[in-house]
C-alpha positions as CSV (number, residue, x, y, z in Angstrom):
1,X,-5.2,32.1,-47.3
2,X,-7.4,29.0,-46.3
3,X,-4.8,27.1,-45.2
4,X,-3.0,29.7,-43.1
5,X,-6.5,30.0,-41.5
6,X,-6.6,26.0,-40.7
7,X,-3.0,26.3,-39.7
8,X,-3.7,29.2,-36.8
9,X,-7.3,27.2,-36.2
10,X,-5.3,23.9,-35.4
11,X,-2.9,25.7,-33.4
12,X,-4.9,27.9,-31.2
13,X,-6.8,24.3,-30.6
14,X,-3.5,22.3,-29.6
15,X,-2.6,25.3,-27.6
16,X,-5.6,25.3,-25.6
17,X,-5.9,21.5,-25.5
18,X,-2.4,21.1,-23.7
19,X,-3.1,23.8,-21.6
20,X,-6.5,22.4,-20.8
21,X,-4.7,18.9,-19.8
22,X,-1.5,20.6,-18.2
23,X,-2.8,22.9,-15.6
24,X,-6.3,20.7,-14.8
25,X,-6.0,19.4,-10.9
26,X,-7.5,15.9,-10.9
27,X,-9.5,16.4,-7.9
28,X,-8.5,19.1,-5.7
29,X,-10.3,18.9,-1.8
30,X,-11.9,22.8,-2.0
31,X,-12.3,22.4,1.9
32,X,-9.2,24.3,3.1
33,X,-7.9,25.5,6.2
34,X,-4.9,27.8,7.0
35,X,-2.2,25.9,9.3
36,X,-0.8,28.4,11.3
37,X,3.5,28.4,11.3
38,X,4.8,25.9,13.6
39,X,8.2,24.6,14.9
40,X,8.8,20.8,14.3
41,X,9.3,19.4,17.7
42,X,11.9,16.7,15.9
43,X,14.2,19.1,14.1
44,X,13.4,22.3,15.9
45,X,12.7,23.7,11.9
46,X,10.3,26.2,11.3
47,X,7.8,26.2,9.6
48,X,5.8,28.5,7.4
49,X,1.8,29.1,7.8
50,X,0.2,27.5,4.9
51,X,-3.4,26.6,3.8
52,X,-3.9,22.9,3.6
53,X,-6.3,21.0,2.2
54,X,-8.5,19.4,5.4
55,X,-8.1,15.9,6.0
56,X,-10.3,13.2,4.7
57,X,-9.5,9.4,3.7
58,X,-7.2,9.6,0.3
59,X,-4.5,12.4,-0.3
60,X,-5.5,12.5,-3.8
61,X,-7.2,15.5,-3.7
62,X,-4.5,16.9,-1.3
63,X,-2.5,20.2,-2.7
64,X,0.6,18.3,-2.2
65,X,-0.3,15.6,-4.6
66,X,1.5,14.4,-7.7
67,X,-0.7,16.0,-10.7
68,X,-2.5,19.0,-8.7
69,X,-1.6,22.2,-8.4
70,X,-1.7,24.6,-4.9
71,X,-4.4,27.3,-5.7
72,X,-2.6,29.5,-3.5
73,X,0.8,29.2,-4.4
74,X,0.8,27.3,-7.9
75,X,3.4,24.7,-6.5
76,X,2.9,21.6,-8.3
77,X,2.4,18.6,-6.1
78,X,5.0,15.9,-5.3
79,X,3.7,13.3,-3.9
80,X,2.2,9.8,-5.2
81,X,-1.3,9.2,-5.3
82,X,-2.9,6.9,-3.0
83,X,-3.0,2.8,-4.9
84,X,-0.7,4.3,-7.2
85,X,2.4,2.5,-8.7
86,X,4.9,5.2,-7.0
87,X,3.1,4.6,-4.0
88,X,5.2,1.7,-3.2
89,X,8.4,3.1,-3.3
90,X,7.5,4.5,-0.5
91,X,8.9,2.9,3.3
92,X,10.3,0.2,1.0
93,X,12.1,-2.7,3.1
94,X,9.9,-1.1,6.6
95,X,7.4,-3.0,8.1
96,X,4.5,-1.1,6.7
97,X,1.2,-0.4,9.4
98,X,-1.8,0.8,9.0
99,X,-3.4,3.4,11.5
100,X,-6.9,3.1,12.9
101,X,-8.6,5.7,10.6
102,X,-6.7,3.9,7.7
103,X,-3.4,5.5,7.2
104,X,-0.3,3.7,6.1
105,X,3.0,4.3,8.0
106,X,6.2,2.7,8.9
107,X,8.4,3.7,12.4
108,X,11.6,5.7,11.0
109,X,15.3,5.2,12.8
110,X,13.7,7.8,15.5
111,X,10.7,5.7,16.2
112,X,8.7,8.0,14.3
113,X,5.9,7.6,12.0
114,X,6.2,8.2,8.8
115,X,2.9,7.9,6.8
116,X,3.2,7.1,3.1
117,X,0.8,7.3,0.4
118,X,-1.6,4.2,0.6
119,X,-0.5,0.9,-0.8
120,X,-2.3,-2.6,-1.8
């Protein structure tokens, strides 16, 4: 009887352990804003209204960032993290630029900019 008791205690606590770790956003921005639907003036696509984390320096505590989660829609994020090592897979062979309040971008076939996570 003890031991099926430690068995279901160790259990519950790897359960809830891996949980813990699995579902935890690193750092999510909790200043957000809803971005009303809007057709892309490139590709004449629509899009959705959304709510979007508001802009700061880093998009690691951005919704659509690998490792955190979207509160609203519990879409797991996609995108490197800012310094990371995926970052620079990103725009590889472009010329990339940064912007004046410190974002990175290359110009795409369609002269374009196409901002990428942040890399060294």
């Amino acid at each position: 009887m003890k031991n099926l008791i430690l068995v279901f205690c160790l259990l519950s606590f790897a359960t809830a352990a891996f949980s813990q770790n699995y579902n935890t956003n690193y750092n999510t921005n909790n200043n957000t804003r809803y971005q009303n639907g809007y057709v892309k003036p490139t590709t004449g696509t629509y899009v959705e209204g959304h709510y979007k984390t508001t802009s700061n320096n880093t998009n690691t505590d951005n919704y659509s960032t690998r490792g955190n989660t979207n509160t609203y829609t519990s879409e797991p994020g996609y995108r490197a993290r800012d310094y990371s090592n995926d970052a620079s897979n990103y725009g590889s062979g472009q010329t990339i630029q940064t912007g004046s309040r410190g974002g990175q971008y290359y110009i795409n076939s369609n002269g374009n900019k196409t901002y990428v996570p942040k890399q060294r």
